[in-house]
C-alpha positions as CSV (number, residue, x, y, z in Angstrom):
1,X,150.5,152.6,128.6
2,X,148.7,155.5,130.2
3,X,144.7,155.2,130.6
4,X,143.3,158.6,132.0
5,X,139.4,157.8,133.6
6,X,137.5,160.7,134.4
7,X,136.4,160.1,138.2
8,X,133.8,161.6,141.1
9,X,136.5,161.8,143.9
10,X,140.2,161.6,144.4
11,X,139.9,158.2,146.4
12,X,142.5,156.6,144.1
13,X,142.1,152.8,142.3
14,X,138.1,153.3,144.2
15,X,137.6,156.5,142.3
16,X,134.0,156.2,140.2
17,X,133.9,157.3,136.9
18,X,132.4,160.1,136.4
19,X,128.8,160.6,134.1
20,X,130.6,162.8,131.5
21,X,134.3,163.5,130.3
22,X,133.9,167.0,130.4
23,X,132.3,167.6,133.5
24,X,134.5,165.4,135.7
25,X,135.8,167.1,138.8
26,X,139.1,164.5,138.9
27,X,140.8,162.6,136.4
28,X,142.5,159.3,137.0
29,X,145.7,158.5,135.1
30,X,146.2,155.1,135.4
31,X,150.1,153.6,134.4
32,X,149.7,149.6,132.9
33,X,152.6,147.6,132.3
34,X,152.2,144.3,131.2
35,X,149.0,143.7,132.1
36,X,149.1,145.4,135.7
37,X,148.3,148.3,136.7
38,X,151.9,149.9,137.9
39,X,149.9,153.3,139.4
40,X,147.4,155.2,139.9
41,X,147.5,159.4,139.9
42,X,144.2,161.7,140.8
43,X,144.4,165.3,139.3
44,X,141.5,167.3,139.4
45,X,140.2,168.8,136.5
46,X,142.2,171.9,135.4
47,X,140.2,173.3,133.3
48,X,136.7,172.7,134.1
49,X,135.5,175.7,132.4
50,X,137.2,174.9,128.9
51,X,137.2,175.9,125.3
52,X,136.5,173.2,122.3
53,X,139.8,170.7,122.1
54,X,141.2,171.9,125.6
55,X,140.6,168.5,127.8
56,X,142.0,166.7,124.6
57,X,144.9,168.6,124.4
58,X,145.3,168.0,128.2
59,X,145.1,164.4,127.1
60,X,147.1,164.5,124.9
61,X,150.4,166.8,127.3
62,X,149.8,163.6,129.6
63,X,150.5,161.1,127.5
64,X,147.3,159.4,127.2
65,X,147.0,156.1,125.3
66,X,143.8,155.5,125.9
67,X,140.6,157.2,127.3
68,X,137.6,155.0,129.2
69,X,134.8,157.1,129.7
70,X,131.2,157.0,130.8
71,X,129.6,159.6,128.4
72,X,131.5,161.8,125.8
73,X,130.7,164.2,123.2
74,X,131.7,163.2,119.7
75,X,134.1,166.8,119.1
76,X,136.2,165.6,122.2
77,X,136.0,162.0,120.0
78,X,137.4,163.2,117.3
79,X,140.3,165.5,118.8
80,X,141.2,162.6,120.8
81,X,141.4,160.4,117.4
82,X,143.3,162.8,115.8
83,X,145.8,162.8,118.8
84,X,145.7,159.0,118.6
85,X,144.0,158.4,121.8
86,X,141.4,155.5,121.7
87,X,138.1,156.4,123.2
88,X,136.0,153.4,125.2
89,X,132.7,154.6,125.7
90,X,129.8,153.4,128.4
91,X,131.9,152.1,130.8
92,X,130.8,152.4,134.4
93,X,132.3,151.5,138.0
94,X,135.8,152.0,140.4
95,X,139.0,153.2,138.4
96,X,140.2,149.7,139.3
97,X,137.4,147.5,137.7
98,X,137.2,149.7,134.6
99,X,141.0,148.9,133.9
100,X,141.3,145.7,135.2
101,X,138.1,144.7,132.3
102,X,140.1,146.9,129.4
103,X,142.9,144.7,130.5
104,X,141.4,141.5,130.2
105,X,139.4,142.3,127.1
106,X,136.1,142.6,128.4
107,X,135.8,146.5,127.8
108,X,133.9,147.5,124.7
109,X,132.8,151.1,123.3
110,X,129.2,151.4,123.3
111,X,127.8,154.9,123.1
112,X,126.3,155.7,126.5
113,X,123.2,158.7,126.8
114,X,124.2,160.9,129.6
115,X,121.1,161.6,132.1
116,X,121.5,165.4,131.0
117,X,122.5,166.6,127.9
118,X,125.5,168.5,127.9
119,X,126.3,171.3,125.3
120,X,129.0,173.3,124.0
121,X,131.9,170.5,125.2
């Protein structure tokens, strides 16, 4: 299973996430195989000035199973959907905390209110 975390800083498993999906300067791809975390990869964003669906479709080239973010908007929701990439919304802390609660169950999607509001994601 692949988990992609949008992050703060290329520091690896003690990335943060980042406030918003879109905005993030590095994303973390995080490889989980039966219930560890096998490794961890920091790619900055590659398209940081992006067009509707772009950072999906990026998603989605990568092999994504599931996205953890902090903040989202609900476009980027829906093309992830429709790429069958689950979405876990709120979530806040290291790369390795975040996966380390989806693993264990205790990660649940709760819609998060970014400090700013973000348009045209």
């Amino acid at each position: 299973m692949v988990i992609a975390i949008p992050v703060e800083t290329s520091e690896g498993i003690t990335s943060v996430i980042a406030e918003h999906f879109g905005r993030a300067p590095y994303y973390a791809f995080v490889d989980v195989e039966n219930g560890e975390i096998v490794s961890v990869k920091i790619e900055p964003n590659p398209i940081v000035e992006h067009a509707e669906g772009d950072l999906p479709n990026y998603m989605r080239e990568k092999n994504v199973d599931v996205l953890i973010v902090r903040g989202i908007g609900q476009k980027a929701i829906r093309y992830l959907n429709s790429y069958g990439i689950k979405v876990i919304r709120g979530a806040q802390g290291t790369v390795e905390t975040v996966v380390k609660n989806f693993i264990q169950g205790k990660l649940e999607d709760t819609e998060y209110e970014p400090k700013e509001r973000f348009h045209n994601l």
